[in-house]
C-alpha positions as CSV (number, residue, x, y, z in Angstrom):
1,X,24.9,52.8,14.3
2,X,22.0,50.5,15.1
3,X,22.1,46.7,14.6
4,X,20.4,45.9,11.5
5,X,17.4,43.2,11.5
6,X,17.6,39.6,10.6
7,X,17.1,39.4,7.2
8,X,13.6,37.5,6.3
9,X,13.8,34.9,3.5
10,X,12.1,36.8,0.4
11,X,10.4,35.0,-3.0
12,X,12.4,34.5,-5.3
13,X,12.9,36.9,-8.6
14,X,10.7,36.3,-11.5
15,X,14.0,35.2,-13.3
16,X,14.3,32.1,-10.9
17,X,11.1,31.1,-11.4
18,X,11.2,30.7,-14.4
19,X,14.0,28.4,-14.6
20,X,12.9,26.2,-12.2
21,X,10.1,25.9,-14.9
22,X,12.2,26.2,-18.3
23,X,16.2,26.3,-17.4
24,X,18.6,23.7,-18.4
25,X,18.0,21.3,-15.0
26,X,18.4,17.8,-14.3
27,X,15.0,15.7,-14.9
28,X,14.5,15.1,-11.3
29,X,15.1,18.7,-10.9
30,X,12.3,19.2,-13.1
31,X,10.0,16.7,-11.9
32,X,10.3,18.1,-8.3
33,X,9.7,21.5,-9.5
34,X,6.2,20.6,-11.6
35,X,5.5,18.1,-8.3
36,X,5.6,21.3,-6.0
37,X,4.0,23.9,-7.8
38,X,4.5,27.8,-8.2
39,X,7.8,28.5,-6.7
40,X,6.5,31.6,-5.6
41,X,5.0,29.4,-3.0
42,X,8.5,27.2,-2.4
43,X,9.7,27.3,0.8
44,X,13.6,27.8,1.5
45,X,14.0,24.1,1.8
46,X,12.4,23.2,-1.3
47,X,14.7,25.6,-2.9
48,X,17.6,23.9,-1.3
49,X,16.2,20.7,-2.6
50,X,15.8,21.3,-5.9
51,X,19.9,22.5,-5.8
52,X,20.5,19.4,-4.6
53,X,18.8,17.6,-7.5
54,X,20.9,19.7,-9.9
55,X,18.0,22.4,-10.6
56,X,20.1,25.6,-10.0
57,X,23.6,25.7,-12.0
């Protein structure tokens, strides 16, 4: 068996972007998501951010 790879950190799904856009979030969950852009371009850390700011339920 040979050791697998480090996974890499990979866009996410159509499906999340578009509730960072549209889901039921926090307003500052939604104000940092039109502040940063396409989320196809979010890093993991912005990600994790916009959890923290109640954008992923």
């Amino acid at each position: 068996m040979t050791p697998h790879a480090p996974q890499e950190h990979h866009h996410p799904s159509t499906s999340a972007m578009e509730h960072a856009r549209t889901g039921p979030v926090s307003p500052a969950a939604r104000t940092y998501a039109d502040e940063h852009g396409d989320v196809s371009d979010w890093t993991t850390e912005w990600f994790e951010i916009y959890a923290e700011l109640g954008g992923i339920q």
